[in-house]
N, C-alpha and C positions, 0 to 999 in steps of 0.2 A: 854416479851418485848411488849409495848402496840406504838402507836403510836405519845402521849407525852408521858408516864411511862415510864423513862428508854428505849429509842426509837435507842440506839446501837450505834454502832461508826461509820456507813455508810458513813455521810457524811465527816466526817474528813478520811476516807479511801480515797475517791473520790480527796480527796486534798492531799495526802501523792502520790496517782499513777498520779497527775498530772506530765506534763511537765517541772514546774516550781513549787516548792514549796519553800519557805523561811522560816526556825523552828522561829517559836514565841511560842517555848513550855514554854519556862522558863516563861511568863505569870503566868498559873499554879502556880510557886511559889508563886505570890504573891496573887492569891486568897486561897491558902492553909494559908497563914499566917492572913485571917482573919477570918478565919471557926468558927464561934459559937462563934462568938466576937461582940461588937458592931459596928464593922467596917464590918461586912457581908452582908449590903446593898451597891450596887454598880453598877452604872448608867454611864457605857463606851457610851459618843456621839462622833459620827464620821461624817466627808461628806459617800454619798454614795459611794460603791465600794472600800471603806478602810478597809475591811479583816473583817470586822463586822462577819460576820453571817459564818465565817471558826472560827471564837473564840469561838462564839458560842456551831458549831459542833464540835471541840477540846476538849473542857470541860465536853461538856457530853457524848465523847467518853473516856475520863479523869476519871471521875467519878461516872457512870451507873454502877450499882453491878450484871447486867444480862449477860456479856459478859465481858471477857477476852481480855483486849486494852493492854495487856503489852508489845506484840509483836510490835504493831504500836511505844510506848515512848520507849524503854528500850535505844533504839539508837538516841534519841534527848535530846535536852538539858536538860531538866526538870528532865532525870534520873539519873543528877548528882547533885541533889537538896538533901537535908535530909531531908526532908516529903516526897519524890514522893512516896517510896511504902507504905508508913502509908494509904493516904488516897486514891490510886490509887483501881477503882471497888471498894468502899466502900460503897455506898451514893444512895438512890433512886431519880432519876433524871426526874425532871418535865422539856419540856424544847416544848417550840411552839414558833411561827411566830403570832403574833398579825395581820399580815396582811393576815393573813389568814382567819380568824374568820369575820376580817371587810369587808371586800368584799362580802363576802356572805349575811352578816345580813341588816337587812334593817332599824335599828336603834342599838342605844348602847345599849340599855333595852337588846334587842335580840342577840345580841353578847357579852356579860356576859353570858345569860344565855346559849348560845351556849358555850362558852370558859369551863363553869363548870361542862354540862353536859359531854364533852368529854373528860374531865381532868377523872372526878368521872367514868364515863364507866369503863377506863383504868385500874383504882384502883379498881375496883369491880372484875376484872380479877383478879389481882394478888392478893387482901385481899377480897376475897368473903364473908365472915365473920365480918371485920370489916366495909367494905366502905358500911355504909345504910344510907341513906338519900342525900337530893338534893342540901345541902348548903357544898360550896369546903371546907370554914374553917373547921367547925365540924367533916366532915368527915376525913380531912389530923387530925386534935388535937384528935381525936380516933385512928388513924392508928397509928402515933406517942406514944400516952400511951401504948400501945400493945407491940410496938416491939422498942421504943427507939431508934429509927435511925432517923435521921431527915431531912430531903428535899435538894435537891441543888435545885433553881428553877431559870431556866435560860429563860429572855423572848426577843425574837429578835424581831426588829422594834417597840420599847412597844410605842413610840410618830406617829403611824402611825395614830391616831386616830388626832391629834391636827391638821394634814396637811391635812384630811377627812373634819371634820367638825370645821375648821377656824375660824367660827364666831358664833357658836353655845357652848357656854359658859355653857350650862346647864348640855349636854351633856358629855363635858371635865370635868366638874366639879365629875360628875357621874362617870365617868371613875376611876378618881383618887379616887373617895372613897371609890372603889370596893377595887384598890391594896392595899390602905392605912389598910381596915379591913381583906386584906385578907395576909398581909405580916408582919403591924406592930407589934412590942413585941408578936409575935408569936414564941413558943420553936419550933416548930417542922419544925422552918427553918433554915440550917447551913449556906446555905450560897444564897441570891437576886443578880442577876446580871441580870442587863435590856442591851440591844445593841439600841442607835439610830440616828439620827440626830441631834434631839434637847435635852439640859438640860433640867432639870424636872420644867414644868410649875408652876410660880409661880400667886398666889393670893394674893391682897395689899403686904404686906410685909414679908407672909408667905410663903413655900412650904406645900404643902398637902404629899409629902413623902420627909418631914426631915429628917427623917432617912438614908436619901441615900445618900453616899459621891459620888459628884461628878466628872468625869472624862472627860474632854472636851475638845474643841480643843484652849477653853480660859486659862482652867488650867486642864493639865492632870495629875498632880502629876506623882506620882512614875511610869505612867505607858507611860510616852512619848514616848518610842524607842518600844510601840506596835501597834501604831497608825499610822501606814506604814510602808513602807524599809528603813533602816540608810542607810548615806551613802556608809558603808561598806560593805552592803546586795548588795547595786547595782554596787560599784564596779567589785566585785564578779561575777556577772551577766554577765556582762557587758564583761568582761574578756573571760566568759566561751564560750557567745553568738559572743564575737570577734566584737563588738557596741562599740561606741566609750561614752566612761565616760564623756567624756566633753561636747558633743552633749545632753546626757543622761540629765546631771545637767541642762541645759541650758531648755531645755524642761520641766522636770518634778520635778526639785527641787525648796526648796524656802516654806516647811513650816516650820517653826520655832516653834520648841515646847521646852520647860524651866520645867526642871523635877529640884527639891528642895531637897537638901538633907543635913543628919549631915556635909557635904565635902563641901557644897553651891550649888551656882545651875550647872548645866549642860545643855548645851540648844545644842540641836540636830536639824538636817538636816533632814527631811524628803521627803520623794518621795510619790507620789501618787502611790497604788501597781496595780492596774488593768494598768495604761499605762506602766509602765513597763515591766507586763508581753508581752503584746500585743506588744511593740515594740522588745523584745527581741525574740518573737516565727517569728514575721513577717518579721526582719532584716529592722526595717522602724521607722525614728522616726515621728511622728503624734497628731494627737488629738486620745483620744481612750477612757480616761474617762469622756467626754461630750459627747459622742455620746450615753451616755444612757439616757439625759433628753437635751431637744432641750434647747437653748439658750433665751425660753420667759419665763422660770423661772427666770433668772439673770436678763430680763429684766423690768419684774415686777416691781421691787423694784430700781434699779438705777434710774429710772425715778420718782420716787414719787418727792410729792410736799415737803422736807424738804430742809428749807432757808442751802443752805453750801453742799447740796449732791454733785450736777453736778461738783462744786470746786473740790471736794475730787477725786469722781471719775477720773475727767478729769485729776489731777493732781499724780493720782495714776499710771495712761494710761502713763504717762510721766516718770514714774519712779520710784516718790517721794512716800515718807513716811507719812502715815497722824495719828495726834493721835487722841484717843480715848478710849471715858469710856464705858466698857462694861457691869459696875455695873447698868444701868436703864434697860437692856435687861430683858425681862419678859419670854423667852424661848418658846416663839410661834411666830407663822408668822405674827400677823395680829396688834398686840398692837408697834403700834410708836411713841413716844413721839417726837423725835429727831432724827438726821440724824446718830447720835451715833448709837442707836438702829437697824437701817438698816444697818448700816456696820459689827454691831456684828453677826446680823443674817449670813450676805455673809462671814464672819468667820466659822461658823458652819457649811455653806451648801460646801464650801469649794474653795468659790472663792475668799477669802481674808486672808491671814494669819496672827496669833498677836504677835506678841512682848513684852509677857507679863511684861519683863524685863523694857521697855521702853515704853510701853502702843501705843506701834504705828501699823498699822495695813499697808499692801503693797497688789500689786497682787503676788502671789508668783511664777509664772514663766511664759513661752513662752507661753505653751498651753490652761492656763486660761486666760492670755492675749486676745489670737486671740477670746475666747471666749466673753470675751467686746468688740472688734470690731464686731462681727458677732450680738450682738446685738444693736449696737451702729447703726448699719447701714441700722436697720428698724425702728428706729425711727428720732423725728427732730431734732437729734443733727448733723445735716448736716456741720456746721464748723469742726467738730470734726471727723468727720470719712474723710470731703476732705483734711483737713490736715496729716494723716495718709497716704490716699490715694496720696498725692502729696509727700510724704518722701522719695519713691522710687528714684525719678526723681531728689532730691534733696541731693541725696545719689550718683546719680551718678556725678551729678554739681561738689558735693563734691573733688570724684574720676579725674576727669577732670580736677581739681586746677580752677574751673571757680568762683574766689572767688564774682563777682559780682552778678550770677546766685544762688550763695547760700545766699547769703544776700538777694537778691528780695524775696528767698523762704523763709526764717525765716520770713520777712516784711511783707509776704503775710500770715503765719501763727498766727504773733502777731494780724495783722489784723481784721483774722478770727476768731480769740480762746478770745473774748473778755472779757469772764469769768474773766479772769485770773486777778488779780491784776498785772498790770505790775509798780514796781517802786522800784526793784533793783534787783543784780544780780541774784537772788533767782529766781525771775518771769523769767527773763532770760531765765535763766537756764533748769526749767521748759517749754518754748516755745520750746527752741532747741532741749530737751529730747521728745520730740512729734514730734516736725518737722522732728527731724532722727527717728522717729516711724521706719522704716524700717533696718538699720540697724543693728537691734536685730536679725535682720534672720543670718547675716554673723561674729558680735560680742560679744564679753563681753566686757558689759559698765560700767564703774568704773569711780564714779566722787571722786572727793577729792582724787587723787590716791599719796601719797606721794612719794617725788622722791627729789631729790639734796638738794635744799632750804626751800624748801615749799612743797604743793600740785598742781598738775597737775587738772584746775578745773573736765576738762571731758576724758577721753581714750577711745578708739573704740581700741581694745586688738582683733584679727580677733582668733578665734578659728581655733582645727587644720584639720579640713575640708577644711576649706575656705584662709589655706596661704596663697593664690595667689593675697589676697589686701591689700591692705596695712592699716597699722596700723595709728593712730589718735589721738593728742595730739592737744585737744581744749583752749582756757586759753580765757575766758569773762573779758569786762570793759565795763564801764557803765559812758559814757559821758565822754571819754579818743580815744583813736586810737585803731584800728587794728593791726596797725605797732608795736605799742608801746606793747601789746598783746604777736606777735612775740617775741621781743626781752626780752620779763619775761621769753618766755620760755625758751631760749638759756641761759640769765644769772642765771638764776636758775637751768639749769641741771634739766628741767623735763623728757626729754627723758630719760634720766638714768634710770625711770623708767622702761623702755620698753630695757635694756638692752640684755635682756634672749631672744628677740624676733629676728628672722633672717631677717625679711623682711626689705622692703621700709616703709617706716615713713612720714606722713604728718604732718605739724605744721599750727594750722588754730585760725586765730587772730579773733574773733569778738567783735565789740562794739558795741553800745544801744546811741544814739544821740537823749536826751527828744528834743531838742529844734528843729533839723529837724523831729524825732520822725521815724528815719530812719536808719539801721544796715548797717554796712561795715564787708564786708569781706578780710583778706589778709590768701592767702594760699601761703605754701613752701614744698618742698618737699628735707627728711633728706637723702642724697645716705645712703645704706645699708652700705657698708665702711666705711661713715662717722661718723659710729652713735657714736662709742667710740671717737667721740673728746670733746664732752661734757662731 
């Protein structure tokens, strides 16, 4: 057992005695099924804190031939696979942290040759005989004629280099050239698997490791339901810990991942698993997976100068859906063409989620939310965060039935938010999905909610924390009445939809008047009794 050779199953121990573990073994199967195939190059990107580097420790507690892991799987999923004991402890396992080697070195030159030297030590241990000389290829394509067993090589953070040296081109270049000579049509690898944040950097219109099927949070293929908790995972949880599921979702769900199959697609729920864990052990829902990199990373990049970014953003902050091509993305931080390009990256790093089904990209919940305001609010998007900041106030107006109070406050947010195209219900819609910014602490918001006749345009649905306010049937017109608002919702049987709900019911009319270029408000409140007369 050397310290990458086959380096044991410690770390995946360390995650089996945790307090919280979630089996992602069956993973496993589907790197078994491409072992010594041309599908054995394979490049999983993840945001940080999404189980990266416990997959890692898995696999090469999985498959290292120095130590006996059968006691750790025999009891998780993977041992009810039909290859687990074929290639279970079979395979000499190379497996390091890229950002280990980088930190120390003081250029790329010197972190190659630090990465080869430590590899080859290792091998010199266990093939005293075969491992002679300084070059890693040679030495592994010798070790391999020998004894005919061939490599897993599993490399954590391998893009830690891109996010190092950002605009040193030479040196990234240099990088990939090493893996490319040292991975490609090489026998005496069965099976590449890199862990990172970013996809593999590309050049004009090539990659430098073609080879590698990609896995990402734009398209993960077969392997979506391992790139966090399913829903099902956190139910579970959530249950066990006695957390409320609903609270749970509201917080930390909200990525959408679209696995493709002979059956068509399947698009899954995901959770972030570090705030999960952290909210289940502390009984507290929270932010937990931003508190490992401060919020001037997100703001980097929101604020660049590309014509349609702030649109997007601001309109994201509101709710909405924005699309996007993710096909110009070059898989580094620093090449933008386009505001495209910047939204794909805050996909990757895990503040944006995609849709690959419908090419649209959203924030995907409460806690990366607050993470846009918190950096919205050191810089000069000062309409934008007092509008946020006044929703409170505007929430309570709400609550109050003070419908003229909540009109000033939409007027004063159309006012300020001047970004926005304002010139139908859409822009609307969008001012008031900000202007209630606060809101989202006490409900779930569901526009287009269908119900009687039609759709109900907006729903404030109170979660079951927070019963005790009442629930919210909005209905917009645009150069019509308020009144007239009201009464869509009554003859239409919107409330219907809010049938399942026990509480008090408000009905809240707003218009858009271009020619005084000023909002009315009419609120009503449904008695809880009443609600089945509609």
């Amino acid at each position: 057992m050397g310290s990458y050779l086959n380096p044991g199953n410690k770390g995946f121990c360390e995650s089996l005695n945790s307090a919280i573990y979630v089996d992602k073994s069956a993973l496993i199967e589907k790197t078994n099924s491409v072992l010594d195939t041309r599908q054995k190059f394979m490049c999983v990107s993840r945001p940080r804190r999404f189980g990266k580097s416990m997959a890692v420790d898995m696999l090469a507690a999985y498959y290292g031939r120095d130590v006996d892991s059968s006691g750790l799987f025999d009891k998780l999923a993977v041992s009810g696979t039909q290859s687990y004991k074929k290639h279970l402890n079979q395979y000499d396992v190379i497996k390091f942290n890229m950002q280990d080697f980088l930190s120390v070195a003081g250029s790329v030159s010197e972190m190659l040759l630090m990465l080869q030297s430590r590899i080859i030590s290792d091998l010199k241990q266990e093939y005293p005989e075969l491992a002679d000389g300084s070059y890693l290829v040679f030495v592994m394509q010798d070790i391999f004629a020998h004894t005919k067993r061939p490599f897993i090589i599993l490399i954590d953070e391998w893009d830690c280099l891109f996010r190092e040296y950002r605009q040193d081109m030479k040196a990234q270049k240099q990088y990939l050239d090493f893996l490319r000579a040292w991975l490609k049509d090489k026998d005496y690898v069965a099976l590449a698997y890199m862990t990172g944040i970013l996809p593999v950097k590309k050049y004009g219109s090539h990659s430098a490791l073609n080879m590698f099927t990609e896995y990402s949070m734009t398209d993960p293929g077969n392997l979506a339901e391992y790139f966090g908790f399913t829903e099902h995972e956190v139910k579970t949880l959530c249950k066990k810990y006695k957390m409320s599921f609903e609270e749970a979702k509201a917080w930390y769900d909200g990525y959408r991942l679209a696995a493709h199959t002979e059956q068509g697609g399947i698009s899954y729920s995901m959770y972030s698993p570090k705030s999960v864990v952290e909210s289940m052990l502390r009984h507290k829902f929270g932010t937990y997976w931003n508190q490992t990199e401060t919020y001037e990373a997100l703001k980097i990049y929101i604020q660049m100068d590309m014509d349609g970014l702030k649109d997007a953003v601001v309109r994201m902050l509101a709710g909405e859906e924005i699309p996007v091509n993710t096909g110009t993305f070059s898989n580094d931080m620093t090449t933008f063409a386009m505001k495209d390009d910047v939204l794909t990256l805050l996909v990757h790093l895990g503040y944006l989620t995609y849709d690959s089904m419908r090419g649209m990209v959203t924030i995907p919940n409460k806690e990366v939310s607050q993470e846009y305001v918190n950096a919205i609010r050191t810089m000069d998007w000062h309409e934008v965060i007092h509008s946020v900041e006044a929703s409170r106030k505007l929430l309570e107006s709400l609550w109050e039935m003070d419908g003229r109070a909540v009109a000033q406050g939409i007027d004063r947010a159309h006012r300020e938010i001047s970004i926005l195209q304002y010139n139908d219900e859409n822009s609307l819609s969008c001012t008031i999905h900000l202007a209630f910014y606060f809101a989202r602490e006490y409900y779930t918001i569901i526009r287009e909610l269908p119900s009687g006749k039609g759709f109900a345009d907006i729903c404030f649905i109170p979660r079951k924390l927070y019963g005790d306010k009442p629930a919210v049937v909005i209905e917009l017109k645009w150069d019509k009445s308020a009144s007239g608002a009201i009464g869509q919702i009554k003859d239409r049987n919107y409330v219907d939809a809010l049938k399942e709900y026990e509480g008090n019911i408000l009905l809240a009319g707003i218009n858009y008047d271009r020619q005084t270029k000023t909002h009315t408000c009419v609120i009503e409140k449904v008695r809880k009794e009443a609600v089945n007369v509609y």
